[in-house]
N, C-alpha and C positions, 0 to 999 in steps of 0.2 A: 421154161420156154424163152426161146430169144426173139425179138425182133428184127427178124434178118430182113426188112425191108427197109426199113431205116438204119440199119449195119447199127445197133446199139442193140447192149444187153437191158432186160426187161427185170423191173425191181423187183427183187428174192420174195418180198412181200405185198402177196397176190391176193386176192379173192379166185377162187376156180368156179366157174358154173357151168353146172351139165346141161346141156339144154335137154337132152334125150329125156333125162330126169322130167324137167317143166313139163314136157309135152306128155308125157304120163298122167302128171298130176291133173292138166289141162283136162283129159280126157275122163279119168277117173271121176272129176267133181262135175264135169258136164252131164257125164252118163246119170249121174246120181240125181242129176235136177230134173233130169229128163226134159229140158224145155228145147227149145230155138237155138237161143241166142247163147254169145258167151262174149261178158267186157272184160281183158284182162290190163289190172289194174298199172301202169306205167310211168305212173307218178312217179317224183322223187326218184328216178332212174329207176325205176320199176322195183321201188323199195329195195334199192343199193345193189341190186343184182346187173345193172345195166342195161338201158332202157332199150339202146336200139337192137341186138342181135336178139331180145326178148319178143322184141316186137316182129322183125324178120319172122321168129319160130311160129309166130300168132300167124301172121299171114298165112305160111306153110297150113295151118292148120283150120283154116277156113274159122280164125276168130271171130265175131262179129262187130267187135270195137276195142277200141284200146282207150284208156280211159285215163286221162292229164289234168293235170290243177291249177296250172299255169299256159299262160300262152307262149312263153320260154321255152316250155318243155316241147310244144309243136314247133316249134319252129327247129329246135335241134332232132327231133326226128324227122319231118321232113326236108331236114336239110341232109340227112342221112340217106333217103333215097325210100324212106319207109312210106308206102303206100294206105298201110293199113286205114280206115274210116276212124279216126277219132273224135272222142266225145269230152269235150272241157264241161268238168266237173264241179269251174266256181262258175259265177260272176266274172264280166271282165270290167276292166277301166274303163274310159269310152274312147283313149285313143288308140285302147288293143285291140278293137272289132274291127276293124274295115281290115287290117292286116292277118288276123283272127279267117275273116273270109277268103283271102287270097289263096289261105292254107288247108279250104274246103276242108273245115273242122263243122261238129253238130253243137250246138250251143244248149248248155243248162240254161233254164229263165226261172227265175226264183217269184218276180213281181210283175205284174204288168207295165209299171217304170222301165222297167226291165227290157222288157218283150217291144215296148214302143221302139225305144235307143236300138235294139238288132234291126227293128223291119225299118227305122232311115236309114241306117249303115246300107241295109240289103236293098233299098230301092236305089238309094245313089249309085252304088255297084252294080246296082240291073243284073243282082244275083238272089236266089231266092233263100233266106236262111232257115237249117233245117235244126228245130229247135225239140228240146225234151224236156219238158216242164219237172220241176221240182216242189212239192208238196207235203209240208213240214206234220210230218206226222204224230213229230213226239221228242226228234232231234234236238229244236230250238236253234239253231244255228241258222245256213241258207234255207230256203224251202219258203212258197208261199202258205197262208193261211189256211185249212180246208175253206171255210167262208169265202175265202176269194178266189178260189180252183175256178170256179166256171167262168167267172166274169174273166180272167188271167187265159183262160182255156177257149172261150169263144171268138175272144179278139184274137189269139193263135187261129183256128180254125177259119177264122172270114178274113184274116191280112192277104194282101196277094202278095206277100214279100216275105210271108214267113212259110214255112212247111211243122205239123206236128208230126212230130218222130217218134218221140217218146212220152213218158211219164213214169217217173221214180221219186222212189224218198228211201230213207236211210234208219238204222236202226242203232241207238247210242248203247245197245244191251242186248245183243243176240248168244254171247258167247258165257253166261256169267252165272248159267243154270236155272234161274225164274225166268222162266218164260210167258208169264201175265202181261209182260207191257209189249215185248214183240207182237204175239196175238191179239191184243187192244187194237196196237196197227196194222196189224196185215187186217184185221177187220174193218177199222176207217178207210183204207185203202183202197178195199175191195167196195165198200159204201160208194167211196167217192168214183171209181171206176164204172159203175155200175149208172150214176148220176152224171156220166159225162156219155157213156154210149146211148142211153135214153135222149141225151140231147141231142146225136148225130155225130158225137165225139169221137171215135177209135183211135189213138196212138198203135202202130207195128208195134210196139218195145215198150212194155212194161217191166219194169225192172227194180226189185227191192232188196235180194238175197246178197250178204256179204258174207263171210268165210261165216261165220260162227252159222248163219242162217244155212248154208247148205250143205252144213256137216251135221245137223241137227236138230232141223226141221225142214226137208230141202219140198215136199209136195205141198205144204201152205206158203213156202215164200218165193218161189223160184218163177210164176207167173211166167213172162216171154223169154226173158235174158236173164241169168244171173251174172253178179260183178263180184266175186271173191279175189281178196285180196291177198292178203299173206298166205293164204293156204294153197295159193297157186303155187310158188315157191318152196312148198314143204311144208310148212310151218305152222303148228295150230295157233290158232288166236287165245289159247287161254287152256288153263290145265281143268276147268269145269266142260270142256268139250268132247262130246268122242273122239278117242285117240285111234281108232281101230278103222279108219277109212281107206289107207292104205297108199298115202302120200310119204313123198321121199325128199330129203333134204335136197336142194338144186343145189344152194352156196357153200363154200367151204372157203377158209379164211387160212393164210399159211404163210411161215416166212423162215427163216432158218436162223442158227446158234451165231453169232456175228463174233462172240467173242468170248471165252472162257478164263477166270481165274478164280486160284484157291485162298482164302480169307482166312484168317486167323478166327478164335471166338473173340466174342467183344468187337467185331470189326463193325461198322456203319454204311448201309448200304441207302444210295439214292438223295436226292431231296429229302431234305428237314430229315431226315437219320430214323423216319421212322419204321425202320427194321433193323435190327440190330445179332449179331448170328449169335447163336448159342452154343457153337462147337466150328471147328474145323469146317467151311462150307466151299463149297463149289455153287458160286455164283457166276450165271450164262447173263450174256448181253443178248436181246434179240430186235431188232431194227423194226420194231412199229410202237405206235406208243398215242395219244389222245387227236395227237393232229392228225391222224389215219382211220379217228374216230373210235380208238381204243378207251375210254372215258378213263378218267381221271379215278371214275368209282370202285373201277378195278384195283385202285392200287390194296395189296394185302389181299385181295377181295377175289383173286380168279387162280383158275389155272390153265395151263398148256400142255398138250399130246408132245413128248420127246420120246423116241424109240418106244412106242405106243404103251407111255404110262401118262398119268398126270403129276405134274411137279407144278408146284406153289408159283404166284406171282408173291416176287418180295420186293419191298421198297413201294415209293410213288411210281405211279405212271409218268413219266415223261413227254413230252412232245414228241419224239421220236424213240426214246427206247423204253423195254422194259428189264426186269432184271429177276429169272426165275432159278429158282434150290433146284442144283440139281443132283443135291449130298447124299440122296437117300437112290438113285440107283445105282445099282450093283458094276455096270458095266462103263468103261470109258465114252466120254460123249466129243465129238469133234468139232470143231469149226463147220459151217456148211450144214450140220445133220440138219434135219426137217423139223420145224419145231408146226405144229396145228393149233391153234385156237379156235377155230368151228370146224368141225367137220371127224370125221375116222383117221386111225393112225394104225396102222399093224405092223409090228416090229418083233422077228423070230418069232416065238408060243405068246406076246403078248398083243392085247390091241385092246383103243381106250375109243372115248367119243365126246364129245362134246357140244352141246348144241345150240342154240341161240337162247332159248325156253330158259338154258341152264345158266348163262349168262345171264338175261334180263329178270332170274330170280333174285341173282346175288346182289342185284344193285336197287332192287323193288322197283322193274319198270316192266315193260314189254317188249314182247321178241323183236315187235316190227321195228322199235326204236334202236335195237340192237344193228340190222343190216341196213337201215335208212342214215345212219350215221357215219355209216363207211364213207370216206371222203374220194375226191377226184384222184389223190395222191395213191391210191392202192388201184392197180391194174386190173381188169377184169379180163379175165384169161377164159374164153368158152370153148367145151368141148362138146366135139356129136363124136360117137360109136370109139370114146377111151383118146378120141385125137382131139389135139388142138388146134381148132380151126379159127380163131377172132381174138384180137383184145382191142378194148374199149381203153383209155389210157390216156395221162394228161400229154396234151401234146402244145404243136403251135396253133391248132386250130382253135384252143380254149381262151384265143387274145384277138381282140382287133382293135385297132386305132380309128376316130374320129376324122 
């Protein structure tokens, strides 16, 4: 895809997303919760997939929240024109609230410290703040105490400068097969819930369920709203999960052969030489490399779709390139061909896949850490109905001066 609006050709090496895809998924894990609500997750550029044409699809699709971790991250979506109702998932600073309010965002309160600092920001502003308490179930991270829910919860409920909106907490093990500590919480949960409407309490938006919880317990955790994250995107949270939900990868990762030469054996390929050929090899250049978020852990360690096979990554990863065998197939490869790192490749009777999961095994991490690491430098190119309609892309908007 070019961008023919700025008359410049757009870099070989893209991220593709289907939105059509999302909105599938969107649907699929809502039906399955069967509640209300639905927060799709927009952090971190909506876990590298890009945050604002995601958040557009959410709109389209009568989301109920989109859900940020920063106040950086609101302010580059609504400065993008995006409407949606968001929900900041930390704590802020104190000099991020007042401008926090401008941008009629719903606020996490972890403490009643907390919850004071919003309702002077919202009385000075002579605006009301609409806040969703947070209640550390089992996390240890943000979240107030159970012992201190009500006390936290009553001063929300009698502020005239605050609104109670929600109530959530979080699960550090929904995905990972024991499911004894999940259920411990979704029982103090429902304890605590129970002990705040008895007091005159009701939050709209109850909210606990994350990918792992509404692929595989979705009628005990799913409560008003569920907030899945990576599974929005395709992606399971964990190979202890049901894989049989019926979610589709959204991202695909793609860049093309930049450069082809044939190497003697004994030749030394990349950084510190650590690949060295064993025969006659055809080693490809291809134009992405750590600083595009392709890690470093790759090097020796992955592979890439070329005329829908896989062939080796050999050498280190580079900042900008990598360097893959491409000895072992049978047919001539050119400059240009399509080289795939995530996503499908079909080329004549063959075709290969590759997916995040498969990645984040090779390196002992997680998938999400795989597409959250995509940097601003790789283009996010989105499609509806096979076209390309949006990219997301470093521009001059990513700079201001003082």
């Amino acid at each position: 895809m070019n961008n023919s609006e700025n008359n410049h050709p757009l870099r070989r090496t893209q991220a593709e997303v289907d939105l059509d895809l999302l909105s599938k998924n969107i649907r699929t894990l809502w039906n399955r919760s069967g509640c209300e609500g639905y927060l799709l997750l927009l952090k971190a550029n909506a876990y590298g997939h890009g945050s604002i044409a995601c958040a557009k699809m959410a709109e389209e699709l009568g989301v109920t929240f989109g859900g940020v971790a920063a106040y950086q991250e609101v302010r580059f979506l609504r400065s993008a024109g995006v409407r949606l109702p968001l929900l900041l998932l930390e704590d802020l600073f104190d000099d991020e609230i007042a401008p926090a309010f401008d941008a009629d965002v719903s606020f996490s309160v972890s403490s009643l410290a907390y919850a004071e600092k919003v309702a002077r920001v919202a009385e000075k502003a002579g605006k009301v703040g609409k806040v969703h308490l947070n209640v550390d179930t089992g996390m240890g991270r943000l979240g107030c105490f159970p012992d201190e829910l009500m006390k936290v919860a009553g001063y929300v409920h009698h502020s005239r400068w605050l609104a109670l909106e929600g109530l959530f907490s979080h699960f550090p093990s929904s995905d990972e097969g024991d499911l004894s500590v999940p259920t411990a919480q979704i029982e103090l949960f429902s304890r605590l819930d129970r002990e705040l409407e008895a007091a005159g309490i009701r939050p709209k938006w109850r909210h606990f369920a994350n990918s792992g919880a509404v692929i595989d317990f979705p009628a005990a955790s799913s409560f008003d709203m569920i907030r899945p994250g990576v599974s929005s995107f395709g992606i399971y949270p964990s190979k202890e999960v049901t894989h049989d939900v019926g979610l589709f990868r959204v991202l695909s990762l793609k860049s093309a052969i930049l450069s082809i030469r044939t190497f003697p054996k004994g030749a030394k390929i990349g950084y510190g030489s650590t690949f060295v050929t064993e025969r006659e090899s055809r080693i490809a250049v291809v134009p992405i490399g750590y600083g595009d978020g392709y890690v470093r852990a790759f090097s020796n360690n992955s592979d890439v779709l070329v005329h829908g096979r896989r062939v080796p990554v050999v050498g280190r990863i580079s900042m900008d390139m990598i360097t893959v065998d491409l000895t072992d197939l049978p047919e001539s490869v050119a400059t240009g061909d399509e080289a795939v790192l995530v996503g499908e490749q079909a080329w004549e009777d063959r075709s290969g896949e590759i997916d995040a999961e498969d990645l984040a095994a090779r390196i002992g991490t997680i998938s999400y850490e795989v597409t959250c690491l995509l940097t601003a430098r790789v283009p996010r190119v989105f499609f509806r109905d096979g076209k390309a309609v949006a990219v997301q892309e470093m521009s001059e908007h990513f700079y201001r001066e003082y």
